[in-house]
C-alpha positions as CSV (number, residue, x, y, z in Angstrom):
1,X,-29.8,15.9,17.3
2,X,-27.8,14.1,20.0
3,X,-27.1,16.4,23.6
4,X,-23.7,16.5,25.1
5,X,-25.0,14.0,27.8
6,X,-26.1,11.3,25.0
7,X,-22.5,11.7,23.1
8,X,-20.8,11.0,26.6
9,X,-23.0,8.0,27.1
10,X,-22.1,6.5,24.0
11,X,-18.2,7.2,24.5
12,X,-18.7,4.7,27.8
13,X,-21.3,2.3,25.9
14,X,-18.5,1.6,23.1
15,X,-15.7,1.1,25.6
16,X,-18.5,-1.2,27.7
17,X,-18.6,-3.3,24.4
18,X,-15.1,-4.0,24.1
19,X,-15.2,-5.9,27.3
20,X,-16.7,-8.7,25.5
21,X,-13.6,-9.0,23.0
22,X,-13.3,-12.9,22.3
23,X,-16.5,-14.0,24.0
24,X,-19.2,-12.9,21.9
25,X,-19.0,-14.0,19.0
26,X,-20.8,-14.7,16.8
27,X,-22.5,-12.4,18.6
28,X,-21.6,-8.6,18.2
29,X,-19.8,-6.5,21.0
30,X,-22.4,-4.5,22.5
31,X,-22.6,-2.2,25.3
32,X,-25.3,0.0,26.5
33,X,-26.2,3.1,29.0
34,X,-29.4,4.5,30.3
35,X,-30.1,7.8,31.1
36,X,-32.9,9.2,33.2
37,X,-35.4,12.0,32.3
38,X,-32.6,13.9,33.3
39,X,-30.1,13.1,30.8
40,X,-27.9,11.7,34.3
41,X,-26.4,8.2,34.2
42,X,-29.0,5.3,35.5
43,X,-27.8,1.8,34.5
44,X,-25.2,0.0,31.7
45,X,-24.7,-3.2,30.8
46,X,-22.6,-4.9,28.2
47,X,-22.8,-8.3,26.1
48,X,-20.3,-10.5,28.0
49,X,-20.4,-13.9,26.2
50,X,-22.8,-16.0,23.1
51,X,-25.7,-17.1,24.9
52,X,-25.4,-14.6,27.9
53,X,-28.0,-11.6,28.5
54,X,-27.9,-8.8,25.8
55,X,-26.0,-5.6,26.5
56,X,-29.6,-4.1,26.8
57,X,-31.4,-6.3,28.7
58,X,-28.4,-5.9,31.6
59,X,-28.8,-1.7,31.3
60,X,-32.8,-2.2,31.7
61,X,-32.2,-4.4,34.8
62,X,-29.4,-2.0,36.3
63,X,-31.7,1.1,35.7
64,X,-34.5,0.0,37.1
65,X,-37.3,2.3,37.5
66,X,-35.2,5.0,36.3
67,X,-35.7,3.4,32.6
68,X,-39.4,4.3,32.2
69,X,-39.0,7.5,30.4
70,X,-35.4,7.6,29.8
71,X,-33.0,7.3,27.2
72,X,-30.7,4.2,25.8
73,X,-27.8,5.0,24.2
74,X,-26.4,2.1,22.5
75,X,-23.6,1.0,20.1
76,X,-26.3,-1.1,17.7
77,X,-29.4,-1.2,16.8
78,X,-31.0,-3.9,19.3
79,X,-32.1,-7.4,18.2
80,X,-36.0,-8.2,17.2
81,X,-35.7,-12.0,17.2
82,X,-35.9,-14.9,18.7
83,X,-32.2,-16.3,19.0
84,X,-30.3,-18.1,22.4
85,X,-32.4,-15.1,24.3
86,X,-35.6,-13.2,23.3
87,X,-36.1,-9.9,21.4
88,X,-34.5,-6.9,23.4
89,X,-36.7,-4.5,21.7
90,X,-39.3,-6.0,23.4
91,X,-38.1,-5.4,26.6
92,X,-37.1,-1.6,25.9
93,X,-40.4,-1.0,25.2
94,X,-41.4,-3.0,27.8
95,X,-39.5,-0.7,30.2
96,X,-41.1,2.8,29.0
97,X,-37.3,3.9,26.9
98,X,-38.6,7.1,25.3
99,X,-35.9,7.6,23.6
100,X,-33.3,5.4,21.9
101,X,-29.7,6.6,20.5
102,X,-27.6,4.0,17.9
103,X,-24.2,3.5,16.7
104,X,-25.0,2.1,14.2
105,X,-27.8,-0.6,12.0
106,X,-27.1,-4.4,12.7
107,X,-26.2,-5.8,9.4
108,X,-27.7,-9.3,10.6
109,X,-30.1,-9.7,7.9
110,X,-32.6,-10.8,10.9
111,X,-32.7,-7.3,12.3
112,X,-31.0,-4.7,9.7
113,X,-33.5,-1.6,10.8
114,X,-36.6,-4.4,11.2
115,X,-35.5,-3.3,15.1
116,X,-35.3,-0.1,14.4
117,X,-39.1,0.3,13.0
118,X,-40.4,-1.7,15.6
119,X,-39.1,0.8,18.4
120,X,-40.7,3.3,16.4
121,X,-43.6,2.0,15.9
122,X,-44.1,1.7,19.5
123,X,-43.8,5.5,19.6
124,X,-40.0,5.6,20.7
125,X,-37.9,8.6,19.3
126,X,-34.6,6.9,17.5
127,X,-31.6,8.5,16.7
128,X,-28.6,6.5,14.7
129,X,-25.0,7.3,13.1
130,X,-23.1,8.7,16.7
131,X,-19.8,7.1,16.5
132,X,-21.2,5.1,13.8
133,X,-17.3,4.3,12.4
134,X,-16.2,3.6,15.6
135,X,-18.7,0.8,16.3
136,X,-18.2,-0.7,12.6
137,X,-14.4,-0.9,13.7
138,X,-15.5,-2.3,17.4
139,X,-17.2,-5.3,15.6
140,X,-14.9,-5.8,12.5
141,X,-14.6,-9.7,13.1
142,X,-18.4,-9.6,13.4
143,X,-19.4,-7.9,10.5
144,X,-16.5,-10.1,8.0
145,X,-17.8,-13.0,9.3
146,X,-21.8,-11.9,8.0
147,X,-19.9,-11.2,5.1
148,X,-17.5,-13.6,4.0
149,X,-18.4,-16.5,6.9
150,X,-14.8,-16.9,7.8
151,X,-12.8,-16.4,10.7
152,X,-10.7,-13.1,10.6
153,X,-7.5,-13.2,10.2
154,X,-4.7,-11.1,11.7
155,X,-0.6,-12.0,10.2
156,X,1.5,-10.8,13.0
157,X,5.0,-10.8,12.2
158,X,8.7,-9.2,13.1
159,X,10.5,-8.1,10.8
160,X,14.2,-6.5,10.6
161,X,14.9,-2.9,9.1
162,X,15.0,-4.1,5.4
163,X,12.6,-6.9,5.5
164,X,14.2,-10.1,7.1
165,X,12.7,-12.7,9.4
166,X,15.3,-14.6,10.3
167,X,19.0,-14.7,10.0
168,X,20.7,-16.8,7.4
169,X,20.9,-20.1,8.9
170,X,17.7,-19.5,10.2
171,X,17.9,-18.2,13.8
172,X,15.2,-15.4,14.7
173,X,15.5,-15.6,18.6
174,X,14.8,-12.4,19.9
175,X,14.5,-10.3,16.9
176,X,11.8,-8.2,18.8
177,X,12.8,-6.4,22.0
178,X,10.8,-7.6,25.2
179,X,8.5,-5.2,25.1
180,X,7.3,-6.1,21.8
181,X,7.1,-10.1,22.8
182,X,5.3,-9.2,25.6
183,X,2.4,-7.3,23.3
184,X,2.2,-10.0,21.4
185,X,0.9,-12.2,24.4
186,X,-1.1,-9.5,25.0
187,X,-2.6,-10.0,21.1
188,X,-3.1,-13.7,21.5
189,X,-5.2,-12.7,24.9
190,X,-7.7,-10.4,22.4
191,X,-7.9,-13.6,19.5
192,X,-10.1,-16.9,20.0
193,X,-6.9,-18.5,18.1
194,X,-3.0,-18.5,17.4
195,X,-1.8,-20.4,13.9
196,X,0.8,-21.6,12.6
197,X,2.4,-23.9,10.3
198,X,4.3,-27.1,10.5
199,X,7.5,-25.5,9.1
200,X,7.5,-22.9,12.7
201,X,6.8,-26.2,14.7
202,X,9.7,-28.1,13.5
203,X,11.9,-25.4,13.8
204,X,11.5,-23.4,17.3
205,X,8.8,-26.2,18.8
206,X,6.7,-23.0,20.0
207,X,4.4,-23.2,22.2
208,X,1.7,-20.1,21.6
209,X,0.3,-20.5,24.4
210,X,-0.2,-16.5,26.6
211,X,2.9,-16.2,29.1
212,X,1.2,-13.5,31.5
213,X,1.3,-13.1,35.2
214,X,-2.4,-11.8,35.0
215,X,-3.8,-14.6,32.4
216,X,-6.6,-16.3,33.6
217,X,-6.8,-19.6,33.9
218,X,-8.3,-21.4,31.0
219,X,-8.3,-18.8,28.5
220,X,-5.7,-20.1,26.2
221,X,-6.4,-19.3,22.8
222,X,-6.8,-22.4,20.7
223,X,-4.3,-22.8,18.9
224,X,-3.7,-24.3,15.2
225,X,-1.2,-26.3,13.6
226,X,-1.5,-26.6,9.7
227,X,0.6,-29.3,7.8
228,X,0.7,-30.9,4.7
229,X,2.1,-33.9,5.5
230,X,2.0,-34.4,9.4
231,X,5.0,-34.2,10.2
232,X,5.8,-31.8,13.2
233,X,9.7,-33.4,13.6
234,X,10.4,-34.0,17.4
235,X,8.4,-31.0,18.8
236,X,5.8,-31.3,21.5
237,X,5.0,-27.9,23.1
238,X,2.4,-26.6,21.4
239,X,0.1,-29.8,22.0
240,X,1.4,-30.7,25.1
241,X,0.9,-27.1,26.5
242,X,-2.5,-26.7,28.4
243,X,-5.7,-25.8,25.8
244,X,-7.3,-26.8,23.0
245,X,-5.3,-27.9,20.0
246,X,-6.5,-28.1,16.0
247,X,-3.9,-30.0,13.7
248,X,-5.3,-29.1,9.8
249,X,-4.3,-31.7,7.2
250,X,-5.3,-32.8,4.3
251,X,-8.0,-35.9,3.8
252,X,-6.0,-39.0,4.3
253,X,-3.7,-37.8,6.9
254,X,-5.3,-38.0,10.1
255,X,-4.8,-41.7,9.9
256,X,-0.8,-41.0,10.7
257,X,-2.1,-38.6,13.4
258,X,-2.5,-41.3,16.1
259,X,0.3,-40.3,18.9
260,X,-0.9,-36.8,18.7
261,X,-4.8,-37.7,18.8
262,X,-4.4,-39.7,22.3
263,X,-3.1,-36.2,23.9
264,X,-6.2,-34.6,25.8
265,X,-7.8,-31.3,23.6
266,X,-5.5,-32.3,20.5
267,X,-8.3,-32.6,17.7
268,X,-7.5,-33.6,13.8
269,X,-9.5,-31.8,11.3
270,X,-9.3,-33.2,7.4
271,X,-9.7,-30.6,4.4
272,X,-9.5,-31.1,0.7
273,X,-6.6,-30.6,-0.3
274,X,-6.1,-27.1,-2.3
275,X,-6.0,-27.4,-6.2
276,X,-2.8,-27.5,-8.1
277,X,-0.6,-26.9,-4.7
278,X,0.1,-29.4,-1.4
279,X,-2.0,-28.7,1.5
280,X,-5.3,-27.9,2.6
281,X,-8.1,-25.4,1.4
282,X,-7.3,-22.8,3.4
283,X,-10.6,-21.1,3.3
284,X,-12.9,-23.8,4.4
285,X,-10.3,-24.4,7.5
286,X,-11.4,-20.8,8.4
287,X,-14.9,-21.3,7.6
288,X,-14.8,-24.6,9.8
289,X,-13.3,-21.9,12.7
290,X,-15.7,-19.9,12.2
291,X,-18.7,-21.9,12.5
292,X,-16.8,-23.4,15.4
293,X,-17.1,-20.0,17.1
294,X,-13.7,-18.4,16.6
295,X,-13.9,-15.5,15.0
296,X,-10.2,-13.9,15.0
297,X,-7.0,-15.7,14.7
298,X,-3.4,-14.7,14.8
299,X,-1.4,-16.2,12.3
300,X,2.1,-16.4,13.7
301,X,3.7,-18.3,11.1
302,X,7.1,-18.4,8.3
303,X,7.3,-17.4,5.1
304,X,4.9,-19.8,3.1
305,X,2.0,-20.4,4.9
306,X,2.0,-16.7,5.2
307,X,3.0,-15.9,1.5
308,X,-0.3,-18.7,0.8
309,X,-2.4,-16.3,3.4
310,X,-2.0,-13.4,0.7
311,X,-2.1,-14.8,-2.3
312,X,-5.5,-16.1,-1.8
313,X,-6.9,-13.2,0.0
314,X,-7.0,-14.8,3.7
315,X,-5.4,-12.1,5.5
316,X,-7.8,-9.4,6.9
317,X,-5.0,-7.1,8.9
318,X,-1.6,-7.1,9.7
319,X,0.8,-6.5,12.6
320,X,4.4,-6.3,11.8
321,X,7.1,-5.4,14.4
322,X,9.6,-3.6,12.8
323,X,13.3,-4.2,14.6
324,X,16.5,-1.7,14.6
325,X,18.5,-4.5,12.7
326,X,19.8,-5.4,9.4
327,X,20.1,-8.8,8.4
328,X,21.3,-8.3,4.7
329,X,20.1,-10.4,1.7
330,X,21.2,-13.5,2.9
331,X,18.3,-13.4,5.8
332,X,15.3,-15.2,5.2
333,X,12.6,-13.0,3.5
334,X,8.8,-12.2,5.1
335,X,7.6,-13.7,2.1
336,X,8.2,-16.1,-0.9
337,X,6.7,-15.1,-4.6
338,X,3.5,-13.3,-4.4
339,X,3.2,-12.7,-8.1
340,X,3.2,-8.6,-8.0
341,X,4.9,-7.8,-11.2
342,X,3.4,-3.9,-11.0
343,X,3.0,-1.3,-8.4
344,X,-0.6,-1.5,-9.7
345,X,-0.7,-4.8,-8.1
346,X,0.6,-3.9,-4.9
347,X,-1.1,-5.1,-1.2
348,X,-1.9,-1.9,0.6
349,X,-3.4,-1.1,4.0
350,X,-5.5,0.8,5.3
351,X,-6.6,2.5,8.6
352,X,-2.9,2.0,9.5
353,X,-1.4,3.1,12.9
354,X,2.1,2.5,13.6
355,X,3.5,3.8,17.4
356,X,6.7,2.7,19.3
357,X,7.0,-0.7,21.1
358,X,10.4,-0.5,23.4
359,X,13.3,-0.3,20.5
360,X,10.8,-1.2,17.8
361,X,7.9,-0.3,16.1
362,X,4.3,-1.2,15.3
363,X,2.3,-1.3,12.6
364,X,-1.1,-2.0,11.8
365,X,-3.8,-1.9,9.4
366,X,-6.6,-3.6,7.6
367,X,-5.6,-5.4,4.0
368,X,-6.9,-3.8,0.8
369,X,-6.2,-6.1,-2.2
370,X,-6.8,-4.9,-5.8
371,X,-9.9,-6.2,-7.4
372,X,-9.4,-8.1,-10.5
């Protein structure tokens, strides 16, 4: 049984948490309150980056005496190992917590309610499940990557009214309204990366780099370029453009690569190349990200390296701008054969929002595929 007090606390832990959005991970997003034996508010802390002090740890320290005796309210269940810092459940116990309220079990096989009993067994009362859904969807990229270990991966895309990316001869310019194109450098702030294919960089010579009067300096998203051949035509932006750059090719290309290699934070990475079609294996590029440390990417990107995204399963959620414009038949589609011959077959979401941008509208939601 959780009092009104212990429900507000974890309403602020969870929005604590989210501050850590793109620095944790691998790490979870974690935040945490203290009260005091009087249910009032007596210290928070969240996790703010991989290798920083735990969410817990920085509530403890902010509390002070007020912890001995009091109550953490926390968004998951606190680690029991020895990792880049110690165990924090050795330090809640250390500081005389009574009573301990979680979100939700880590699924880290590590800790998965081993932190849990060991908080009980040191005679502290523990209470899981508030806002337990909420905290799964705070730490989404966290909990695919224990999963699947790959990198998460969000298609973003704007679309006319019946479907159409671009215009006939191939001129998209401004489909979006500038609201719209303003979230989106918004999106690429929340993301470790932006992708894209070869195709976009020959054809607009994007940049993807975040565009914002309030964008701190030096937290460019990386961004990553994948190709089959290496040929990016005469476009420079996106590796001239300040941050880190990852061009994905096939084994054998990189040796072409040399005039984009000398170019500070431009980086080649080799992959097989994917059976029976031309390019790389998509999935060990995102393992590779993901053991790399970037755990979401944006996939801003045409027609086939997104149509490649879905038919093997890559893409984890979706953001599509929709546009008050027709472009007819003759525009270019969203997405090349994906081999649904039945509605049975269809790719659904789920969890789907969908709310005005300016003159447009956006939708979101998590993939569901249909299991073979």
């Amino acid at each position: 049984m959780v009092s009104k007090a212990e429900t507000r606390a974890m309403k602020k832990a969870l929005k604590l948490a989210a501050y850590g959005r793109g620095s944790t991970f691998p790490n979870p997003m974690v935040g945490a309150v203290i009260l005091d034996l009087n249910g009032d508010h007596a210290g928070d802390g969240f996790h703010r980056k991989c290798g920083a002090p735990h969410a817990e740890v920085i509530a403890i320290a902010s509390a002070g005496d007020a912890a001995s005796g009091g109550t953490m309210v926390v968004t998951l269940e606190p680690c029991c190992h020895h990792g880049r810092t110690g165990p924090c459940t050795d330090e809640i116990i250390r500081a005389g917590i009574s009573r301990i309220v979680i979100a939700m079990t880590d699924p880290d096989p590590r800790v998965s309610g081993r932190g849990i009993k060991q908080l009980e067994s040191a005679g502290i009362e523990v209470e899981t499940g508030l806002f337990s859904g909420k905290a799964r969807e705070l730490n989404r990229v966290y909990h695919h990557y224990l999963e699947t270990s790959r990198s998460w991966i969000t298609l973003k895309m704007a679309l006319s009214l019946d479907g159409r990316t671009a215009a006939a001869d191939g001129s998209s310019r401004w489909i979006s309204c500038d609201k719209s194109r303003r979230l989106v450098h918004r999106m690429r702030t929340s993301v470790q990366a932006v992708l894209t294919g070869a195709g976009t960089v020959r054809k607009d010579d994007p940049e993807l780099t975040v565009r914002l009067a309030d964008t701190l300096s030096g937290r460019q998203p990386v961004r990553i370029v994948v190709s089959s051949t290496g040929d990016f035509g005469d476009s420079w932006k996106i590796f001239k453009s300040p941050g880190r750059v990852i061009i994905a090719v096939p084994e054998g290309v990189a040796m072409r690569l040399t005039e984009y290699t000398g170019i500070p934070g431009v980086e080649v990475w080799e992959f097989p190349a994917d059976s029976g079609i031309q390019g790389i294996n998509l999935t060990s590029l995102f393992e590779r990200t993901a053991a790399e440390g970037i755990g979401s990417i944006l996939c801003e990107a045409g027609s086939d390296l997104s149509t490649r995204l879905l038919k093997d399963k890559l893409v984890d959620s979706v953001s599509v701008f929709t546009a008050p414009v027709i472009l007819g038949s003759e525009g270019r589609p969203a997405f090349e054969l994906l081999g649904i011959d039945n509605i049975e077959n269809v790719i659904r979401l789920e969890n789907v929002s969908s709310h005005r941008s300016g003159s447009d509208f956006l939708t979101e939601g998590c993939v569901v595929y249909r299991v073979d």
